[in-house]
C-alpha positions as CSV (number, residue, x, y, z in Angstrom):
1,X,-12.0,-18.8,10.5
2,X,-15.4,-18.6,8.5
3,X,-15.8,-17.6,4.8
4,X,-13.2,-20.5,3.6
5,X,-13.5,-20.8,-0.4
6,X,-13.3,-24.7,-1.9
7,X,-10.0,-23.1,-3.5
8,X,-7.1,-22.6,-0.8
9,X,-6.0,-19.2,-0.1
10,X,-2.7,-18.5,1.8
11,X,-1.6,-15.3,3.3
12,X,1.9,-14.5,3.7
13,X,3.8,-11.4,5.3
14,X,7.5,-11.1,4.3
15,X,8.8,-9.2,7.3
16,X,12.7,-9.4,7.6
17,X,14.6,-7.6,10.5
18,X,17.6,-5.9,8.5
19,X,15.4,-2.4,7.6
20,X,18.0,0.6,7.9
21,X,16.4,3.8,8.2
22,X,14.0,2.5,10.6
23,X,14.8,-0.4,12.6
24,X,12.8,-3.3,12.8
25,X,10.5,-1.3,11.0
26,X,7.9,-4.4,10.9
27,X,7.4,-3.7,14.4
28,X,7.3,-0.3,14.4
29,X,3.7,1.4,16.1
30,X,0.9,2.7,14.3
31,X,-2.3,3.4,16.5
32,X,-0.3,1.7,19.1
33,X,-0.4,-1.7,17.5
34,X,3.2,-2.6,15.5
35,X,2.8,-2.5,11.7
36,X,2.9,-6.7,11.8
37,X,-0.1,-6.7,14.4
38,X,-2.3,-4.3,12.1
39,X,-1.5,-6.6,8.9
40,X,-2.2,-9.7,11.6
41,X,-5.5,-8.4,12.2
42,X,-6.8,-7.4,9.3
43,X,-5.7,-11.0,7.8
44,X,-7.8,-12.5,10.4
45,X,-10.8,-10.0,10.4
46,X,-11.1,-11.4,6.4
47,X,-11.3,-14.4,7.2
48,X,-10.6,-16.6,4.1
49,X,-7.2,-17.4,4.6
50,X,-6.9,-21.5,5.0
51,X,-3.2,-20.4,6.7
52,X,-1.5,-17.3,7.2
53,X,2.2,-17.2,7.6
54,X,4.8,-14.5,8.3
55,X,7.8,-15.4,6.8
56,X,11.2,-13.7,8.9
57,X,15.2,-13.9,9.3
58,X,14.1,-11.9,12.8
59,X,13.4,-13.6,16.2
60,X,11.8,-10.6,17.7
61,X,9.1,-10.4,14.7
62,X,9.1,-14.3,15.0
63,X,7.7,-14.1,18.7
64,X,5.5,-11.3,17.5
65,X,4.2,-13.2,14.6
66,X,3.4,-16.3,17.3
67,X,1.5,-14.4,20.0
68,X,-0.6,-13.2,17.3
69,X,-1.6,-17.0,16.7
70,X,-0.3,-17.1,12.7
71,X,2.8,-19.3,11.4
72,X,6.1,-18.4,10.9
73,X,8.6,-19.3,8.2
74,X,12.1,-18.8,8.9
75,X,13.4,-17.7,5.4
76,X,17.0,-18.1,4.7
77,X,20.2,-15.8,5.0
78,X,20.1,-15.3,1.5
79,X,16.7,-14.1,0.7
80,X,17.0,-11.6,3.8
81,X,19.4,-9.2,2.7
82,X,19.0,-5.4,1.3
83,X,19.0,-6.5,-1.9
84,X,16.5,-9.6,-2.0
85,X,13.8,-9.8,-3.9
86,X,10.2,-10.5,-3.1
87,X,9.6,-12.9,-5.3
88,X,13.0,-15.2,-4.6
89,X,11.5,-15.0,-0.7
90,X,8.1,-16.0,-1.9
91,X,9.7,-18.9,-3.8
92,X,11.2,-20.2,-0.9
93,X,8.3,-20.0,1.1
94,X,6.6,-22.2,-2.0
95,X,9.2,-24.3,-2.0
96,X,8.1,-25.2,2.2
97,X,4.7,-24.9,1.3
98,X,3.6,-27.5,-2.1
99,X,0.1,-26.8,-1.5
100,X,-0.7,-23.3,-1.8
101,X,-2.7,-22.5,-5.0
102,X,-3.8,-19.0,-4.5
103,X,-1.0,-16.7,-2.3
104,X,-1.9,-13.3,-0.8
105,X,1.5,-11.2,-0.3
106,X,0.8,-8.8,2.3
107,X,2.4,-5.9,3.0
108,X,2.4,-5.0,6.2
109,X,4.3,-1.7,5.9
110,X,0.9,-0.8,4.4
111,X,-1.0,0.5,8.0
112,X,-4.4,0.9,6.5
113,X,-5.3,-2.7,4.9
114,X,-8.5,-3.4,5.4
115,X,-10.4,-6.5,5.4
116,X,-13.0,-5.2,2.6
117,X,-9.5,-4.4,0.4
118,X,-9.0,-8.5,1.1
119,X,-12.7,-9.3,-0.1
120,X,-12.5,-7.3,-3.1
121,X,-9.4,-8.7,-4.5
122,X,-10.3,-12.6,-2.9
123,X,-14.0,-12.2,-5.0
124,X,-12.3,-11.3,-8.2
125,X,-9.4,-14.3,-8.1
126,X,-12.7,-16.5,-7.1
127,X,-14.6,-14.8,-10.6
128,X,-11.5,-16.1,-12.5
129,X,-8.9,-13.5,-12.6
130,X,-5.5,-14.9,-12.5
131,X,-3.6,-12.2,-10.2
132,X,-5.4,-9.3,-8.5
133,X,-3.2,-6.6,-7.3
134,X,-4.0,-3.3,-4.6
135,X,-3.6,-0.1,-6.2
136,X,-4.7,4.0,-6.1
137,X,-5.8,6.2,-8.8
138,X,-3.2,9.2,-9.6
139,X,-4.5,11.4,-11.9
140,X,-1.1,13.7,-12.6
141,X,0.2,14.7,-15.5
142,X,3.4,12.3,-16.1
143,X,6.7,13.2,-18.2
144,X,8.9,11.1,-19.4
145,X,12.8,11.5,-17.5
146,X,15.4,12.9,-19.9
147,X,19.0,14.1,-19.3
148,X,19.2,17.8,-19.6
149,X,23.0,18.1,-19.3
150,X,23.2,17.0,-22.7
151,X,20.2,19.1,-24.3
152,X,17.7,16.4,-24.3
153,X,13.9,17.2,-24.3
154,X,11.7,15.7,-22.4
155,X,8.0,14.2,-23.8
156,X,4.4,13.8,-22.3
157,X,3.3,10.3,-21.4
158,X,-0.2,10.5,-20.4
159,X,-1.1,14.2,-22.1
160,X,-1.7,16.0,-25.3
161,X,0.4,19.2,-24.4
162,X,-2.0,21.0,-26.5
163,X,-5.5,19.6,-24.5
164,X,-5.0,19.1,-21.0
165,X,-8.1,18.0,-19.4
166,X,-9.2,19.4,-16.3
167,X,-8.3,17.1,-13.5
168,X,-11.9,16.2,-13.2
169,X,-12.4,14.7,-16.2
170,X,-9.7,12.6,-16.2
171,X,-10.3,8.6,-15.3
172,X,-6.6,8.9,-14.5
173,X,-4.0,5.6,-13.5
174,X,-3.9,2.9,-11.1
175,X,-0.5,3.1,-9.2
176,X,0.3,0.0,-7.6
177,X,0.6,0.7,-3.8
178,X,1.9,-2.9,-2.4
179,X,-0.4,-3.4,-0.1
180,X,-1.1,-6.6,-1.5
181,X,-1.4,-9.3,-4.0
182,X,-3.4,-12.5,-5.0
183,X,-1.7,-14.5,-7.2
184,X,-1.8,-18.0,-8.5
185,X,0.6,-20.2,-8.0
186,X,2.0,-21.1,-11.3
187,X,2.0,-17.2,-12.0
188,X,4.3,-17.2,-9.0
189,X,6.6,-20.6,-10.6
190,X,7.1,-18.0,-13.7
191,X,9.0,-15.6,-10.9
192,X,5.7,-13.0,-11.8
193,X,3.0,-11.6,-9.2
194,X,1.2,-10.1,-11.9
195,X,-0.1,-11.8,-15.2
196,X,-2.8,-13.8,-17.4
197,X,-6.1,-12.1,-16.6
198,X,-5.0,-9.2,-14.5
199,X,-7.8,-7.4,-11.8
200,X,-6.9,-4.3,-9.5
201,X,-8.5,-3.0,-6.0
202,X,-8.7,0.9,-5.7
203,X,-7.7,2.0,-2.6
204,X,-8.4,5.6,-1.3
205,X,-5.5,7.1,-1.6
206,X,-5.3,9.0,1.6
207,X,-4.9,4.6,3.1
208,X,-2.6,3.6,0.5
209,X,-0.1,5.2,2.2
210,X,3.5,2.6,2.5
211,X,6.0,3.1,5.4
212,X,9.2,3.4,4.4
213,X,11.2,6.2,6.2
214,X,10.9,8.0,9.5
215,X,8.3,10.7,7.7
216,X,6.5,8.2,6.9
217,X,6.0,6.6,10.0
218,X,5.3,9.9,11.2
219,X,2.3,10.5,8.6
220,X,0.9,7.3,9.1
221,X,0.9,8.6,13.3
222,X,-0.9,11.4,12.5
223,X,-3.4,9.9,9.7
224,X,-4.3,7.2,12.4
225,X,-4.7,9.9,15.2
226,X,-6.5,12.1,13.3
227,X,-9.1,10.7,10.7
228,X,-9.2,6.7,11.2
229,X,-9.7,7.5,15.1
230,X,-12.1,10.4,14.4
């Protein structure tokens, strides 16, 4: 692959088998590509990745992740359950892997990563920022949650109630939308993907879209059919 930095930069994909609502949702299709291959591809297209690994408990996304030339991981029983955490699964994978410096987590329940998104956050972990995370910009009025059932009242977060701006002039929030993350290693030791000197990619928010149930598979369908195909 061309565009290598002098620093290494790993890519990693978590991708167990065990999702409920939609199984084997890692390989579910999107533009008639599964979700893996799109998160593959784009990995490649950018092109700075010294390695890129997909890290599984899943034999079927395993010989997925292989005829799409990348490496696979076989994580353990333990960091492949419902309630694992990404960042226990990432340490294993460290733990395999002493020399990664710089780790991309990918998401590849993301369908619209694109290798720009990749360039953007690799330039700004390469100008010195410490973690650089994918995000979109919301601009809603937020309230904080408050139980009602015994008379509590709830308070503005990100308003005055007595000036609300017009949604245009608003500069709004950055919402992270997992698509991915650069972080550096010793970040990652501290059991953090975000810290020190913290830089964010906006993404449209009409791409930052995440599969997680059946609608959402469905949206991503339609998005793909309709305005990245048009």
């Amino acid at each position: 692959m061309n565009g290598k930095t002098d620093e290494k930069l790993t890519g990693l994909i978590l991708a167990r088998g065990g999702s409920k609502e939609i199984p084997l949702k890692n390989l579910a299709l999107v533009g008639g590509k599964p979700l893996l291959v799109r998160a593959i591809t784009a990995m490649k297209d950018f092109g700075r990745f010294e390695s890129i690994w997909v890290s599984t408990d899943n034999s079927e996304i395993e010989r997925c992740a292989i005829q799409e030339g990348v490496q696979v991981y076989r994580r353990s029983e333990a960091n492949a359950k419902d309630c694992s955490k990404s960042i226990d699964a990432v340490h294993e994978f460290l733990n395999y892997k002493q020399d990664v410096r710089i780790l991309c987590l990918v998401q590849c329940t993301s369908p619209f990563l694109q290798s720009r998104f990749l360039n953007q956050g690799c330039d700004l972990i390469l100008r010195g920022y410490d973690s650089v995370f994918s995000g979109s910009r919301d601009k809603k009025f937020r309230w904080k949650v408050c139980n009602m059932d015994e008379g509590k009242s709830t308070e503005p977060i990100n308003l005055a109630a007595n000036n609300r701006l017009r949604r245009q002039d608003r500069e709004g929030e950055i919402v992270e939308n997992g698509m991915f993350y650069f972080t550096r290693r010793k970040l990652l030791e501290e059991g953090v993907f975000q810290g020190g000197r913290i830089g964010y990619v906006e993404i449209p928010a009409e791409l930052s879209l995440e599969v997680d149930t059946k609608l959402d598979l469905i949206i991503a369908q339609q998005i793909h059919q309709h305005f990245i195909t048009s």
